[in-house]
C-alpha positions as CSV (number, residue, x, y, z in Angstrom):
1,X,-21.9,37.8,-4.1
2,X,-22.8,36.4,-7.9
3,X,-21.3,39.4,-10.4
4,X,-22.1,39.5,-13.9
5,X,-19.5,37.5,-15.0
6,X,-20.9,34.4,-13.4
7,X,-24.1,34.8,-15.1
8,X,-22.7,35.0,-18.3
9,X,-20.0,32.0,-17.4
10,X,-23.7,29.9,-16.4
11,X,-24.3,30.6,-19.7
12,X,-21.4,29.6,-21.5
13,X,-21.3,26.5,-19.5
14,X,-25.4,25.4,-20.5
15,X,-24.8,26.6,-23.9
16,X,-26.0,23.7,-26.5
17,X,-24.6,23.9,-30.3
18,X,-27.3,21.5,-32.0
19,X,-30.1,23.7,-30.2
20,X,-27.9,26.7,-30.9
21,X,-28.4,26.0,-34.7
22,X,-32.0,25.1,-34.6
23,X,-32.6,28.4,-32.9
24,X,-30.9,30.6,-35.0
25,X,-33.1,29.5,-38.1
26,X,-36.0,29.5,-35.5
27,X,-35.4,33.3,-35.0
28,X,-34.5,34.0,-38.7
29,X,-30.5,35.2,-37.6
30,X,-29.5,34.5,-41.4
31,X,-28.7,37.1,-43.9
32,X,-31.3,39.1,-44.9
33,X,-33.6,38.2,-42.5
34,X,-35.0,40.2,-39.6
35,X,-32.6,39.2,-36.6
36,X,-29.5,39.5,-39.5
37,X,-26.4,38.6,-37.2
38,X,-28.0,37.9,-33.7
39,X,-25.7,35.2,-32.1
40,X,-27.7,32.1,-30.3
41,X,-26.0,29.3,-28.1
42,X,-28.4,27.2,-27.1
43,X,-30.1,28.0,-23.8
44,X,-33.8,27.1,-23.7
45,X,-36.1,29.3,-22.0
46,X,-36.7,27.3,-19.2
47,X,-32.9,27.2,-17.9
48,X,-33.1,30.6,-19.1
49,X,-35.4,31.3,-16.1
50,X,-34.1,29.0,-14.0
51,X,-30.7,31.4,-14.4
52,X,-32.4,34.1,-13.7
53,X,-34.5,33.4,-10.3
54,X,-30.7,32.7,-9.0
55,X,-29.5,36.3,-10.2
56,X,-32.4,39.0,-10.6
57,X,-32.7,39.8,-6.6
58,X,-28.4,40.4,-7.4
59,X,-28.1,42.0,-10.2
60,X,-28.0,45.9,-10.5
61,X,-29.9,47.9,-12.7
62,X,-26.7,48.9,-13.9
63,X,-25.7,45.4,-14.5
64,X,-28.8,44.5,-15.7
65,X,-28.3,47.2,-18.2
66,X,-25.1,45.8,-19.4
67,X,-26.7,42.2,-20.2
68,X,-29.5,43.7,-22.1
69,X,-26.9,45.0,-24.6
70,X,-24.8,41.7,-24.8
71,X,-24.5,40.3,-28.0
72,X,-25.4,36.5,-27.3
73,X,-29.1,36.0,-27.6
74,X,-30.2,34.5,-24.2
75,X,-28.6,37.1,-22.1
76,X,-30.7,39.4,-23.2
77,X,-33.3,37.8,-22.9
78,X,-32.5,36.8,-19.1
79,X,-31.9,40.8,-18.9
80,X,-35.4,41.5,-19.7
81,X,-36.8,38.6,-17.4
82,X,-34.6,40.6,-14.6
83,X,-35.8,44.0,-15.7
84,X,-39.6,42.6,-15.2
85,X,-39.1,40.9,-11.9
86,X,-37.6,44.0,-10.5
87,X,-40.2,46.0,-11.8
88,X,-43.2,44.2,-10.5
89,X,-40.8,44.5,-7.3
90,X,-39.7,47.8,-7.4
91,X,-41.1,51.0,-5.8
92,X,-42.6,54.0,-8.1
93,X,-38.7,55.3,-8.6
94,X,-37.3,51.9,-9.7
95,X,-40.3,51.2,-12.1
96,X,-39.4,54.8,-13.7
97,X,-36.1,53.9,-14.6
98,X,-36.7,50.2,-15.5
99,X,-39.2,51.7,-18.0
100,X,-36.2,54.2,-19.1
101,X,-34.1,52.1,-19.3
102,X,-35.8,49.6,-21.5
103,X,-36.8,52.3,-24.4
104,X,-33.1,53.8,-24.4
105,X,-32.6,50.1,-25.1
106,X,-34.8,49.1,-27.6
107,X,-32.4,48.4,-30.6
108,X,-31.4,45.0,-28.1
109,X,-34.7,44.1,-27.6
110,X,-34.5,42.9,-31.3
111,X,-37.1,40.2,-32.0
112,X,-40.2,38.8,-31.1
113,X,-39.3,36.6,-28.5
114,X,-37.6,39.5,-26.2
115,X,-40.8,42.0,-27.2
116,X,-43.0,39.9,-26.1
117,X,-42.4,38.2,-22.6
118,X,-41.1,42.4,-22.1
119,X,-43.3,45.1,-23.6
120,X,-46.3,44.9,-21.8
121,X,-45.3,44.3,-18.0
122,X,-43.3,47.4,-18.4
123,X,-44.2,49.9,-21.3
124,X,-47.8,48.8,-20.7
125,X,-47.5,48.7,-17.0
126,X,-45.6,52.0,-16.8
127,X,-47.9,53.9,-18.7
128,X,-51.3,52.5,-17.3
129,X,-52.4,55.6,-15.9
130,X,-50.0,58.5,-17.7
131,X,-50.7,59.7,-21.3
132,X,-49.9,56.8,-23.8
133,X,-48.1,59.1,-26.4
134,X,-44.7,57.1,-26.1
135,X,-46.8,54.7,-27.6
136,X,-47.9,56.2,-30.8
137,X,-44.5,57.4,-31.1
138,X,-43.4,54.0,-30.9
139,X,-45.7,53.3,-33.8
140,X,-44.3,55.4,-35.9
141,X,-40.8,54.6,-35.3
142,X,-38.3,53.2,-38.0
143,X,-37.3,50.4,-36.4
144,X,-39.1,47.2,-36.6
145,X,-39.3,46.2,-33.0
146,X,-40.4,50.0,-31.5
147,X,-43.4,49.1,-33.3
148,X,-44.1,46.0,-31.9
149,X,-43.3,46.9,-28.2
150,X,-46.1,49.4,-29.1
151,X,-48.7,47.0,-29.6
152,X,-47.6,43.9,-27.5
153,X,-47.5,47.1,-24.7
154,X,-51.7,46.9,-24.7
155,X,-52.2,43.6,-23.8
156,X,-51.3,45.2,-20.3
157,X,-54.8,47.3,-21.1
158,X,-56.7,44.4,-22.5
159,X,-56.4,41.9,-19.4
160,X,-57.7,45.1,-17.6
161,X,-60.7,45.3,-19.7
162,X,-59.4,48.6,-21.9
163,X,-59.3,48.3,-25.6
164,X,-59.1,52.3,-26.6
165,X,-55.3,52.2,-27.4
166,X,-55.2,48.9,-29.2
167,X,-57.7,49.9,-31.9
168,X,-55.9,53.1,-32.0
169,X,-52.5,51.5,-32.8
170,X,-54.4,48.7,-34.7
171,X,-55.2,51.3,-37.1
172,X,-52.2,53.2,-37.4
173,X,-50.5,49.9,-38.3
174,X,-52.7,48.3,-40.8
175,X,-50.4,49.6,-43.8
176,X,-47.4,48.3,-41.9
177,X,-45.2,46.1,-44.4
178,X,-43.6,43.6,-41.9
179,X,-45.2,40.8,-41.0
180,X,-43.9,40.8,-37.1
181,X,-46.1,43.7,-37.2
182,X,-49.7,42.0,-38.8
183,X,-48.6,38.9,-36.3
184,X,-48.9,41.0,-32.9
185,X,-51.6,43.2,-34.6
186,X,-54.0,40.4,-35.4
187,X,-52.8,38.9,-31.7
188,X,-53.9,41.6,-29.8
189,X,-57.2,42.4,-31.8
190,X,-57.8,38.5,-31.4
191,X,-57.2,39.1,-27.3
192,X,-59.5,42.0,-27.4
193,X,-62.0,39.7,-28.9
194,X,-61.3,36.7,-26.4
195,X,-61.0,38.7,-23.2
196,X,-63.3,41.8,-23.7
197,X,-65.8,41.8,-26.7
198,X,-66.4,39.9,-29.5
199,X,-68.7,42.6,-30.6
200,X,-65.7,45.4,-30.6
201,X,-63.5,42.7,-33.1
202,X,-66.7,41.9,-35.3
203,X,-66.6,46.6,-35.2
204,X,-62.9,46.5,-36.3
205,X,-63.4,44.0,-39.0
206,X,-66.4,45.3,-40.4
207,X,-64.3,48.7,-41.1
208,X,-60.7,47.7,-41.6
209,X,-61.0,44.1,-43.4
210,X,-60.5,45.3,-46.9
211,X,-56.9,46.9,-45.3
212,X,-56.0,45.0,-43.4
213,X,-53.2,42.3,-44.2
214,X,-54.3,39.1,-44.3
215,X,-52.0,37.4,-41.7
216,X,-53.3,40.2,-39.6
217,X,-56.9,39.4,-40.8
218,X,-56.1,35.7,-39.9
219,X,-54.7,35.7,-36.2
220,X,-57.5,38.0,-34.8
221,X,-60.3,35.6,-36.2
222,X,-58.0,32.4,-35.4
223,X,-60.4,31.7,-32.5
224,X,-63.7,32.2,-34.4
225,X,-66.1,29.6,-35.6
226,X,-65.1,27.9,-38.9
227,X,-67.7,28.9,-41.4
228,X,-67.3,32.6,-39.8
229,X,-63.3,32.5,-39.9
230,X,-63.9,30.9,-44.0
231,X,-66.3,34.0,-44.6
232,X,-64.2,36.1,-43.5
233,X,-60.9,35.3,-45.5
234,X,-63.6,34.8,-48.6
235,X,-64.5,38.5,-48.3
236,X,-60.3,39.5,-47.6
237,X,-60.0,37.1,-50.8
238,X,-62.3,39.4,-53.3
């Protein structure tokens, strides 16, 4: 049976240099920048996946674990993608510690990429119907990426029609000073917008515009109407 050794030697044997250098500037790994260190070698994310339909029914949660704390970029990504396939699998018991399990974790699931193909089919899954606290605590945290699993975490919420906790956490996190954070803000305000109301964006705005960032500002209007979306950044502008 496949071990966690031969997923991480399928690794080593696909990994690519040239894309390995490309994709360490892609996901800012230099120094001083926000994924400072994180090692890349080269695996796109479709043999990524390809991997990991080979390995997730194998793989332990144990094992699984390990992999999500690996150094090397890829692997923990192909942890995650393991974590959410056996968690829309898994009975009530294995969804409880999948969800554990990934916020005892989150210092790995260090940048945007891993947040967001993660956060919301388990935070936002787990906590569908069970008091969203862990998110707001999330929000508050000190580290950069707690605060986006908090927010990428709704878009569970949004595709079923429930925009409560996203304008919550929208406006705790309109003074937040990274711009991963105004990104998925003004994503998930633009979802709301696309999949629920246009009328509950066009609310938000009118009270928040003046505060909010303006990257923020410019991904939730990026799917309005020209001359609205240029009104809009005029009045940001003043």
């Amino acid at each position: 049976m496949p071990t966690l050794s031969d997923i991480r030697s399928e690794f080593k044997k696909l990994a690519n240099p040239e894309k390995a250098k490309f994709l360490s500037r892609f996901f800012k790994t230099g120094k001083g920048e926000y994924a400072e260190g994180d090692i890349l070698i080269g695996v796109t994310v479709p043999i990524t996946r390809s991997i990991i339909k080979k390995y997730a029914p194998l793989l332990t949660l144990k094992e699984t674990e390990t992999l999500l704390r690996s150094k090397i970029h890829e692997e923990r990504l192909a942890a995650l993608l393991i974590l959410v396939s056996k968690y829309k699998r898994g009975d009530n018991i294995t969804k409880e510690a999948i969800y554990n399990i990934y916020l005892n974790n989150t210092k790995h699931i260090n940048n945007w990429d891993l947040v967001d193909v993660s956060a919301e089919h388990i935070v936002g899954a787990f906590l569908n119907e069970k008091d969203k606290a862990p998110l707001y605590k999330l929000a508050k945290s000190d580290l950069l990426w707690d605060r986006r699993i908090a927010i990428i975490a709704t878009f569970h919420y949004i595709k079923l029609g429930k925009t409560e906790d996203t304008h919550k956490l929208a406006q705790l996190l309109l003074s937040d000073k990274h711009v991963l954070i105004h990104k998925a803000v003004g994503w998930m305000l633009r979802e709301v917008g696309k999949r629920c109301s246009k009328k509950e964006l066009d609310n938000f705005l009118d009270k928040n515009i003046t505060k909010m960032p303006r990257t923020m500002l410019r991904y939730a209007i990026e799917k309005y109407p020209e001359k609205e979306r240029k009104a809009l950044l005029a009045i940001k502008s003043v």
